[in-house]
C-alpha positions as CSV (number, residue, x, y, z in Angstrom):
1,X,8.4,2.9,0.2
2,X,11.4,3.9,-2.1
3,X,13.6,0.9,-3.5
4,X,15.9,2.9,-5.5
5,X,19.3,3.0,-5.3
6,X,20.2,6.3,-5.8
7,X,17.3,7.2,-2.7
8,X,19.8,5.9,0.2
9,X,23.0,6.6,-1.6
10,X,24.9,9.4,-2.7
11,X,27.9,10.1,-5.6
12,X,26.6,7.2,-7.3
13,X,28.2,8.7,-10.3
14,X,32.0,7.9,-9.5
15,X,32.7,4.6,-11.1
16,X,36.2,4.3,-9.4
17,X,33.7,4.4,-5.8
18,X,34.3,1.0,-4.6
19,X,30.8,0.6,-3.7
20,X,29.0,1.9,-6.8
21,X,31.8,0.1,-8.9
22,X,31.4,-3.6,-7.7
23,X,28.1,-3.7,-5.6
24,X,26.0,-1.3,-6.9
25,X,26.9,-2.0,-10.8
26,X,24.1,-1.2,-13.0
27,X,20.9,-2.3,-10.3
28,X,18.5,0.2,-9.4
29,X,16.6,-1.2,-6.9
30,X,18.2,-2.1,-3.3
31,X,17.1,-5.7,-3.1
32,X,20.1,-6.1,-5.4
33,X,22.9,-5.3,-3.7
34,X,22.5,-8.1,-1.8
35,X,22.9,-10.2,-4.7
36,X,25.5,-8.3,-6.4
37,X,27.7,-8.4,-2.9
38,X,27.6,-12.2,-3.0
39,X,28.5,-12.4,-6.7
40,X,31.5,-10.5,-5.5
41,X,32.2,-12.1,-2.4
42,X,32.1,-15.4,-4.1
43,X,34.4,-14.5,-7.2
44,X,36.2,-12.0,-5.7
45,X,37.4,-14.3,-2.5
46,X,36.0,-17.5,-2.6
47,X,36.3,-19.1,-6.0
48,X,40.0,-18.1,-6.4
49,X,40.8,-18.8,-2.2
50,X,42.3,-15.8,-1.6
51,X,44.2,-15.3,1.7
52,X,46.0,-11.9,1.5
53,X,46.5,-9.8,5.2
54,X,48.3,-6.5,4.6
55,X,47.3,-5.2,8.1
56,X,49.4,-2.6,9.2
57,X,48.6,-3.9,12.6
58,X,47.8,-7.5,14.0
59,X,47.0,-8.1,18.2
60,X,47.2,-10.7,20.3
61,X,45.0,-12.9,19.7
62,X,43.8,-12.5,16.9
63,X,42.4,-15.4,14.7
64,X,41.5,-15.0,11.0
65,X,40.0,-18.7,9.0
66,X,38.7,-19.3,5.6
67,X,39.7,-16.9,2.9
68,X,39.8,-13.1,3.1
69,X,41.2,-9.9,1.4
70,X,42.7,-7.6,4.1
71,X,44.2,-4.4,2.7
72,X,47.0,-2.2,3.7
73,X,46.3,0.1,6.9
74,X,43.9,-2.4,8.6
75,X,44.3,-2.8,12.3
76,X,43.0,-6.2,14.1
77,X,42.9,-5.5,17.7
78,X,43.3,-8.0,20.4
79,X,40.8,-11.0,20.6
80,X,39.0,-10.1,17.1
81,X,38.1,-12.9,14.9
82,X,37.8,-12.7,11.3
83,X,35.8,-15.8,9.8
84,X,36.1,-15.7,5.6
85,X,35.1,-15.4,3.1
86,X,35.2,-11.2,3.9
87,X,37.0,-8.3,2.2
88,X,38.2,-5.5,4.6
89,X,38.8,-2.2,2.6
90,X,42.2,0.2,3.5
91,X,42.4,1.7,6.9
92,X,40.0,-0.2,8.7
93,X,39.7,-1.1,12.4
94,X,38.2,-4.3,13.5
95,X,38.2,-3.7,17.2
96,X,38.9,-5.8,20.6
97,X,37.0,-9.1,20.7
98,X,35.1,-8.0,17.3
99,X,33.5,-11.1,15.5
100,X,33.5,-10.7,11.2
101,X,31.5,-13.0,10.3
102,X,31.6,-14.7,6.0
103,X,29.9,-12.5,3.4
104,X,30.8,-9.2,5.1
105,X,32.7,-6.1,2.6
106,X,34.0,-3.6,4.3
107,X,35.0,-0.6,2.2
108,X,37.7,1.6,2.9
109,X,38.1,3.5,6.6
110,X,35.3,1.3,8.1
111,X,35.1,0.6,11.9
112,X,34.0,-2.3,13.6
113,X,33.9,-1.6,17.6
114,X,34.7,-3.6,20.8
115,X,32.9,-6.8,20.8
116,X,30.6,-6.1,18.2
117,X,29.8,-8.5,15.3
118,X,28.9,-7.8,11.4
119,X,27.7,-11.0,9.6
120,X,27.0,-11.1,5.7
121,X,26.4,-7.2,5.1
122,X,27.8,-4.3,2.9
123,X,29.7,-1.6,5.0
124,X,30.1,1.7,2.9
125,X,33.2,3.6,3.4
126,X,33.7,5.3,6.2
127,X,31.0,3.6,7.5
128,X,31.1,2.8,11.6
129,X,29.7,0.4,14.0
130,X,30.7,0.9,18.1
131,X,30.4,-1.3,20.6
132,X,28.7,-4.2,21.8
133,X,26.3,-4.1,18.3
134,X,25.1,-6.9,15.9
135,X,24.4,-6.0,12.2
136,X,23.3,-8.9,10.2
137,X,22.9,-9.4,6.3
138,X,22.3,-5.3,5.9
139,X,23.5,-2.2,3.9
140,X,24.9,0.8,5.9
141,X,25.6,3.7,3.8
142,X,28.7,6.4,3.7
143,X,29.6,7.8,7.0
144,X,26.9,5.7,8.4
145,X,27.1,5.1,12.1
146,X,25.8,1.9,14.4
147,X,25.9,3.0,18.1
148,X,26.8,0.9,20.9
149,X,23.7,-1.9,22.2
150,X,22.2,-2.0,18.7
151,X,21.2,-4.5,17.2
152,X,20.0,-4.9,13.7
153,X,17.3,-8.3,13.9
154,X,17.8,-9.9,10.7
155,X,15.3,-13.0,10.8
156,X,11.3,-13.3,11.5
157,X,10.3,-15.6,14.5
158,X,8.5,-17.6,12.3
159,X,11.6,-17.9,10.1
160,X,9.4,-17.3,7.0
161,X,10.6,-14.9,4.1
162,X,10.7,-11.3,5.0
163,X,8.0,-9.2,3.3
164,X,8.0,-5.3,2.7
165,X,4.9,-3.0,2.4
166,X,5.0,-0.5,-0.6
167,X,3.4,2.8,-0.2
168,X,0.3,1.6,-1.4
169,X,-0.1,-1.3,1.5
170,X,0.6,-3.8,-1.0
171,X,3.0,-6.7,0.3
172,X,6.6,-7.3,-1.5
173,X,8.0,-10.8,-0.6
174,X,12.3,-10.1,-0.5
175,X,12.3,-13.8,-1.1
176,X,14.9,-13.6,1.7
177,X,15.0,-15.5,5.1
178,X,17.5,-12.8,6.7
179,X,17.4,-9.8,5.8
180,X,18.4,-6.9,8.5
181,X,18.2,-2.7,7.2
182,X,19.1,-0.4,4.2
183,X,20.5,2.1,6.3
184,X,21.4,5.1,4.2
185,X,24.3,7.9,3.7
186,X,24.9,9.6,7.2
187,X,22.1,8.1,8.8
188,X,23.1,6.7,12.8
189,X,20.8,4.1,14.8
190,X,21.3,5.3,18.6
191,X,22.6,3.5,21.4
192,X,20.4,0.1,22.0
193,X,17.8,0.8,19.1
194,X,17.1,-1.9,17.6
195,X,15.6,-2.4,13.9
196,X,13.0,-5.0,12.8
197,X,14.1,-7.5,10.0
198,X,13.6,-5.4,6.5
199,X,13.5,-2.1,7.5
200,X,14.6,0.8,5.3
201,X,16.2,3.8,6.6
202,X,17.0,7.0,4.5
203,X,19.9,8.9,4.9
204,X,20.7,11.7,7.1
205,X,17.9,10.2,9.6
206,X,18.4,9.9,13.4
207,X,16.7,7.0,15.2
208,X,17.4,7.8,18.8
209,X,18.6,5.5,21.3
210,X,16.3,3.2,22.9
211,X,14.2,3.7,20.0
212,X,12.6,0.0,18.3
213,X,12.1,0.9,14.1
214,X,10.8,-1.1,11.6
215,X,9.2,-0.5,7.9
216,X,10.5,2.2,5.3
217,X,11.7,5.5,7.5
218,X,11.8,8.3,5.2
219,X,15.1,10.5,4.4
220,X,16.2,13.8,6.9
221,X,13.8,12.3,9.9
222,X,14.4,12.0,13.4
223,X,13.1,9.3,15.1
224,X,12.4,9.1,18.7
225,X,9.1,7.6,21.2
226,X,7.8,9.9,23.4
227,X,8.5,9.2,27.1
228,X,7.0,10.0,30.4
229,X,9.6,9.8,33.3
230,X,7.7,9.8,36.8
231,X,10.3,10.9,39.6
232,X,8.9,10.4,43.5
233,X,10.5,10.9,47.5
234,X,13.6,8.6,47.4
235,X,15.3,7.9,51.0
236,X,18.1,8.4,52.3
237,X,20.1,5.6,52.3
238,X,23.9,3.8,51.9
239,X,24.0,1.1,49.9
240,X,26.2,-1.6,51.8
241,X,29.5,-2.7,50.3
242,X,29.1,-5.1,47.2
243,X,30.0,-8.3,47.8
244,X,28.5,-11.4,45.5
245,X,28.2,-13.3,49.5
246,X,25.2,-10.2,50.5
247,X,23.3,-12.2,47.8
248,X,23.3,-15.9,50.1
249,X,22.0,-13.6,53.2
């Protein structure tokens, strides 16, 4: 598999890029960005307890604890709850009942959908996850998208350290407990896929919906299981009004 950098990500040569400028530094491989967004994080936010909101708009609802950077442009919708330390970049939209969980950077024009929650991971700008997702201690590239049901494991059963395999078979220990997916530039995880803790995506590769992934999935792919739908004689029949009280009958 590829750990480089510059493999997932793209315009890694514009030092103003938020990303590139204070996660990406001067690391090549991508075990480092994890790292280098919790150096950040921590002296960015934490260290100096920074509590700046310059949402343009703020629900009902809304509750926002520990200490956070939100920029200018930000909408909070109704119900969200924003749990520090986190750094929201400009124009963002943390959506109805969305849960930001500490150690989460979200870079500029990033979307976080109804009910969804992001905990400890790296949003790229422009970056999007819908509704009803979980993406935990991850990467998503530019222009990324997370659709709606996903969810992104970020833990072994055996809550042992999360190992990758290199192209040659040989085992890599991450020396991490949680770790979810690299998911790179453009690439989108379908409606209720679901990725295996570690996996590495490429960019500009489709996993359809319904579709489980795990491992190192190569740039430009799409990913899909093939499926055998069996269709017999259904009846002809009218369901009876719903009503929770047919159940006790």
């Amino acid at each position: 598999m590829d750990f480089n950098i510059n493999y997932y990500f793209e315009n890694l040569e514009d030092k103003e890029d938020f990303f590139v400028k204070n996660i990406v530094k001067d690391s090549t491989n991508i075990i480092d960005l994890f790292d280098n967004a919790q150096e950040f994080i921590t002296k960015t936010i934490s260290e100096n307890h920074v509590q700046v909101n310059k949402a343009k708009e703020i629900g009902n609802n809304v509750t926002i604890v520990g200490d956070y950077f939100i920029d200018e442009g930000v909408k909070l919708l109704d119900g969200c709850r924003i749990e520090g330390p986190v750094y929201i970049g400009k124009n963002c939209e943390v959506g109805y009942q969305a849960y930001v969980r500490p150690g989460t950077i979200m870079g500029d024009n990033c979307v976080v959908g109804f009910n969804s929650e992001v905990k400890n991971s790296v949003m790229r700008a422009g970056s999007k996850i819908s509704s009803l997702a979980f993406l935990g201690d991850s990467v998503i590239g530019s222009k990324a998208r997370i659709g709606s049901g996903v969810i992104v494991a970020n833990r072994q059963f055996n809550q042992a350290n999360i190992f990758y395999k290199a192209d040659n078979g040989e085992k890599i220990d991450s020396n991490r407990e949680f770790l979810g997916c690299i998911l790179g530039d453009n690439s989108r995880l379908g409606a209720n896929s679901t990725t295996q803790p570690g996996t590495c995506i490429g960019p500009y590769t489709w996993i359809y919906p319904l579709t489980p992934a795990r491992g190192f999935i190569p740039a430009q792919k799409r990913v899909y299981q093939e499926t055998n739908l069996h269709m017999e004689f259904n009846e002809k029949k009218e369901l009876k009004k719903a009503n929770w009280r047919d159940e006790k009958k």
